[in-house]
C-alpha positions as CSV (number, residue, x, y, z in Angstrom):
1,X,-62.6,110.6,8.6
2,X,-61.3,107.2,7.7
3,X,-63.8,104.4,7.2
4,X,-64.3,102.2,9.7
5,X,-61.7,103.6,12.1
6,X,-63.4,101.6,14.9
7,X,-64.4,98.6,13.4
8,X,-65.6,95.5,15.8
9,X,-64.9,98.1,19.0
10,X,-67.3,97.8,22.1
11,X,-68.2,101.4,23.3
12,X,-70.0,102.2,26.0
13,X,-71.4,106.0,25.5
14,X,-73.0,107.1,28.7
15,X,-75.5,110.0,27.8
16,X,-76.4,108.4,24.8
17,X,-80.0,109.6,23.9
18,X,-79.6,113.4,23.1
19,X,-77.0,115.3,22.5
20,X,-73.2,114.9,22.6
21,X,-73.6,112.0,23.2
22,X,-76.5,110.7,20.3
23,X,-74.3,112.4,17.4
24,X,-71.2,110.3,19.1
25,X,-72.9,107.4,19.4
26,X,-74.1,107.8,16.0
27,X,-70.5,108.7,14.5
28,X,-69.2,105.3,16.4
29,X,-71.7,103.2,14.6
30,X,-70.8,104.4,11.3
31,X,-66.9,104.2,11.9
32,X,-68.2,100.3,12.7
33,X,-68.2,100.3,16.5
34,X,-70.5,98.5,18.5
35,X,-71.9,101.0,20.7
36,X,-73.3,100.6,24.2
37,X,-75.7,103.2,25.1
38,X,-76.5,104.4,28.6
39,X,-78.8,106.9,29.7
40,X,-82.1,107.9,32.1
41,X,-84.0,108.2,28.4
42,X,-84.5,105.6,26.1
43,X,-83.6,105.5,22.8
44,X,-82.1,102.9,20.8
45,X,-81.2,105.2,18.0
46,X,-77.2,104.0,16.9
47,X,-76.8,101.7,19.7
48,X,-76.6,97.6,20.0
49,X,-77.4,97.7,23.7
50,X,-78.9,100.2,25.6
51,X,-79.2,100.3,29.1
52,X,-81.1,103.1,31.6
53,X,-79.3,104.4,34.4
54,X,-79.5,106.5,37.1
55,X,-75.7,107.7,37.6
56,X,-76.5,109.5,40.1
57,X,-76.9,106.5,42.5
58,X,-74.2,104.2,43.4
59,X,-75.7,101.1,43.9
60,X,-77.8,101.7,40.2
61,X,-73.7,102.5,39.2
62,X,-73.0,99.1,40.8
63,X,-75.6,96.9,39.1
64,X,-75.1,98.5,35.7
65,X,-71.2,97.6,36.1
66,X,-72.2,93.9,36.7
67,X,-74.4,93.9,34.0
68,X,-72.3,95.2,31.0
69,X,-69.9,93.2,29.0
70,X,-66.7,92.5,29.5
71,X,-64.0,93.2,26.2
72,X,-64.9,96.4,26.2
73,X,-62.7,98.7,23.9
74,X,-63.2,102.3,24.6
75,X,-65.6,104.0,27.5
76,X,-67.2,107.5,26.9
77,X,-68.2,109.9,29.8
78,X,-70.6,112.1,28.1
79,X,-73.4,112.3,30.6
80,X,-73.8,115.6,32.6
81,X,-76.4,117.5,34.4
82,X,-76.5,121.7,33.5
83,X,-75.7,124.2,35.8
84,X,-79.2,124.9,36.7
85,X,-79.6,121.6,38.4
86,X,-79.2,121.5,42.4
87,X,-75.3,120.8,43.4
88,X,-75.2,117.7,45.2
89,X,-77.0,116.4,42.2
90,X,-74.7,117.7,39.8
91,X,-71.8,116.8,41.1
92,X,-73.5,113.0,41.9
93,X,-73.8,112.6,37.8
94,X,-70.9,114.7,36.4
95,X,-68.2,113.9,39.0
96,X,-68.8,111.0,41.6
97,X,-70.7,109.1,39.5
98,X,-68.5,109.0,36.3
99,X,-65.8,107.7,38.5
100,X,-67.4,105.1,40.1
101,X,-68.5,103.8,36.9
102,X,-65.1,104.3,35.2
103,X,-63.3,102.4,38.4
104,X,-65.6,99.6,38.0
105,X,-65.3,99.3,34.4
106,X,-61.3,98.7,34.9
107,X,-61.5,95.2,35.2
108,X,-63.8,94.7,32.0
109,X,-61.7,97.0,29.7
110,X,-59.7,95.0,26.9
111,X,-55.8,96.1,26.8
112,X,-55.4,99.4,24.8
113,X,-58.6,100.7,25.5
114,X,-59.2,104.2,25.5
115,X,-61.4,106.0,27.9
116,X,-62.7,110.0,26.9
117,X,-63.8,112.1,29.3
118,X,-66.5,114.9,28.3
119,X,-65.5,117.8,30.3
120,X,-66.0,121.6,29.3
121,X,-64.6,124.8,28.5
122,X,-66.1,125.9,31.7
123,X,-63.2,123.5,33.5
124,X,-60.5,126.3,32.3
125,X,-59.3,127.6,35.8
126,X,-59.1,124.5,37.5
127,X,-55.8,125.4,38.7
128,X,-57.4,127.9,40.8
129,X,-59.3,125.2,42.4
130,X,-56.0,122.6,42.9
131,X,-57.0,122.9,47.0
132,X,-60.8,121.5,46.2
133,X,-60.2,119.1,43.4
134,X,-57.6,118.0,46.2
135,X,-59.9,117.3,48.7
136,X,-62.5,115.9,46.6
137,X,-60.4,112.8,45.3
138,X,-62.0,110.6,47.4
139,X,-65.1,112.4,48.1
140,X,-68.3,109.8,47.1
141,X,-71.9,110.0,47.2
142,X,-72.1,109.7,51.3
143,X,-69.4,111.9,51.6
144,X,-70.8,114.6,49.4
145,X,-72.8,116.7,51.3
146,X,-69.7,117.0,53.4
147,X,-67.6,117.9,51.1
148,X,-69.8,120.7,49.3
149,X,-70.7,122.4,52.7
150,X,-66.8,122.4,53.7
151,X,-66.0,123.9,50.4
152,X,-68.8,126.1,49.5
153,X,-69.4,124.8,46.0
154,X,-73.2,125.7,45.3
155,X,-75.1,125.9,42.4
156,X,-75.2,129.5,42.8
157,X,-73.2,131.2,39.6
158,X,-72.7,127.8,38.0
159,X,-69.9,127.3,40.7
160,X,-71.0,123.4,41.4
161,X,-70.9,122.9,37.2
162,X,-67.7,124.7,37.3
163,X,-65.9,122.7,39.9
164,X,-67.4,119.8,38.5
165,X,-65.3,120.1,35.2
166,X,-62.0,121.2,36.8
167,X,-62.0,118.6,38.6
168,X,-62.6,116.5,35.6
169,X,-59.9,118.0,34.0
170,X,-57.6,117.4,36.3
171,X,-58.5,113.5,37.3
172,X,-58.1,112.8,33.9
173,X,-54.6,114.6,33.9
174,X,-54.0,112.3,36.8
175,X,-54.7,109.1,35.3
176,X,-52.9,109.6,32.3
177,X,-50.2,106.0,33.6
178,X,-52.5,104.9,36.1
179,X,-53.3,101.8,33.5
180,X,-50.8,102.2,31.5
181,X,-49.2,98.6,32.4
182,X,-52.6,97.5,30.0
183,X,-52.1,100.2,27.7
184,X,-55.6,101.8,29.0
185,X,-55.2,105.6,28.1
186,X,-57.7,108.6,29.8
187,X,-58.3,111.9,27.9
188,X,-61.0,114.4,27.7
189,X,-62.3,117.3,25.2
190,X,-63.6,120.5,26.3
191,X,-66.4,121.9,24.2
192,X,-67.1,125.3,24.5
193,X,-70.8,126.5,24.3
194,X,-72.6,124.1,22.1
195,X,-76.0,124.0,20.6
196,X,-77.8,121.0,22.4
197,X,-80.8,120.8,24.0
198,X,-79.1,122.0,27.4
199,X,-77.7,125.0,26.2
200,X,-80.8,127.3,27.5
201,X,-79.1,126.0,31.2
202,X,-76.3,127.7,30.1
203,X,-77.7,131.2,29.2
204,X,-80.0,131.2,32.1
205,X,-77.3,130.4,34.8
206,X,-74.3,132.3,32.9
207,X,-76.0,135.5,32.1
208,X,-73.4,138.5,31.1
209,X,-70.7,135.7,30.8
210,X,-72.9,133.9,28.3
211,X,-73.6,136.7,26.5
212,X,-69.6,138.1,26.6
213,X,-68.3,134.9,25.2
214,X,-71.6,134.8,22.0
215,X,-69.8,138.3,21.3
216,X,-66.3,137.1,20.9
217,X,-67.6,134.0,19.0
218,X,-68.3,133.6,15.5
219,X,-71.4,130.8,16.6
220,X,-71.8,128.1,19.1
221,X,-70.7,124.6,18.3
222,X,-72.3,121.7,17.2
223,X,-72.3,118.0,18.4
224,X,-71.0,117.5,15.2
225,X,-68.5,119.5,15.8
226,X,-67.4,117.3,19.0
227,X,-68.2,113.7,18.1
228,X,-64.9,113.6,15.4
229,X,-62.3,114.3,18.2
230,X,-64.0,112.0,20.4
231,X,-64.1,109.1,18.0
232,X,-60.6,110.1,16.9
233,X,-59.6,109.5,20.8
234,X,-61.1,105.9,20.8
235,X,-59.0,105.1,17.8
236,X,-55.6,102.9,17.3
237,X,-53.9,106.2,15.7
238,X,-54.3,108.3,19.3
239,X,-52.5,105.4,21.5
240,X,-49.7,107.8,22.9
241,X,-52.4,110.8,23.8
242,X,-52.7,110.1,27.7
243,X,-53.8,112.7,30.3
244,X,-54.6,115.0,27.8
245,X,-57.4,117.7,27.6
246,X,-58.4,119.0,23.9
247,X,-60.4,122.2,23.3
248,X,-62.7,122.2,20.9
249,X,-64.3,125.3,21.6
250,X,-64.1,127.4,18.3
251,X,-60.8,129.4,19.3
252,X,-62.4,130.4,23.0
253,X,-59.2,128.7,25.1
254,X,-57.1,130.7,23.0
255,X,-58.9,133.8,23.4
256,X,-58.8,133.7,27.1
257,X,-55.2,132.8,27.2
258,X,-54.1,135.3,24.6
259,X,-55.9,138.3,27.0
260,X,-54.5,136.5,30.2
261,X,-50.9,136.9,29.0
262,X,-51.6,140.4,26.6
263,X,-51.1,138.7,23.2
């Protein structure tokens, strides 16, 4: 990778602590960005700042908006809950949450910054789920209960961790000229199964699908198999990517699209 391919950026890395997100935040620091962790765990490992957050509550969202920086260059929404956690909480952190901090993070984003979304291999059929992720656009943390109920997405299966990446997927495909009048560009990666300290809350919910796609792979990933692309997206040379998702899943996307279509 090029030396100091982010030099002097402010990056806030949400889900800093473990993780994706401690091998990004890491990667950032030595490219020579100035990395602003958040996350329910502290550790200051590769961060300026760090700040603990709940982002699961709005108003903790709110107060942790107001208190970071303004001139910030590039925005990373790494955290996530697995799919063992209870839906309404899932979907709290990995959906409602991330855009309620990425909304009020507009206004204190320099022009040209990039935001990277960290959604999942698991996000492949969101076009089955265009009907859901439609209704869900405005759907926050009061109206969330709601919204699950009237759309049946439970934890059951891993649907709620599921949904939570299609729709992911697809807001980020939506955004991709929402900002563009300030040059502010959205994209996201989708790991496949990677070897972090969640990854047991994988196998346990996923079962036979879990062990079908260890078959057909060669070996999980690694974060640092992740954290390249994503400091790649932060950087000057990726200013034309916009509304773009990027698997980096060892070949898995392929796979399934290769059987879908009988290549």
């Amino acid at each position: 990778m090029v030396k100091d391919l982010l030099a002097g950026k402010k990056i806030v890395v949400t889900g800093s602590s473990s993780g994706i997100g401690l091998e990004t935040a890491r990667m950032l620091t030595d490219q020579g960005a100035v990395v602003l962790g958040v996350d329910m765990n502290k550790n200051f490992d590769h961060v300026e700042e760090f700040y603990r957050a709940d982002l699961s509550d709005g108003r903790t969202i709110d107060a942790l908006v107001d208190v970071l920086p303004s001139g910030i260059d590039g925005l990373v929404n790494n955290a996530g809950l697995p799919p063992t956690r209870p839906a309404r909480q899932l979907l709290a952190v990995n959906l409602v949450g991330l855009r309620q901090l990425t909304y009020g993070l507009i206004p204190k984003l320099n022009t040209g910054a990039s935001i990277v979304n960290l959604a999942s291999l698991a996000g492949f059929g969101w076009p089955e789920s265009v009907d859901a992720i439609k209704a869900c656009a405005d759907v926050g943390f009061d109206d969330l209960d709601a919204f699950i109920d009237r759309w049946n997405i439970t934890s059951e299966g891993g649907r709620s961790y599921f949904f939570s990446k299609e729709a992911l997927i697809a807001w980020t495909m939506q955004n991709r000229w929402t900002w563009r009048d300030r040059g502010i560009r959205m994209n996201c990666v989708s790991p496949g199964p990677v070897d972090t300290p969640i990854l047991g809350d994988f196998l346990e919910t996923l079962g036979a699908r879990a062990e079908e796609d260890a078959r057909v792979m060669d070996r999980p990933g690694t974060a640092p198999d992740i954290a390249p692309v994503i400091a790649f997206l932060l950087s000057d040379m990726t200013t034309w990517i916009r509304g773009t998702n990027i698997p980096i899943d060892g070949g898995m996307s392929s796979n399934i699209l290769c059987e879908m279509h009988s290549l």
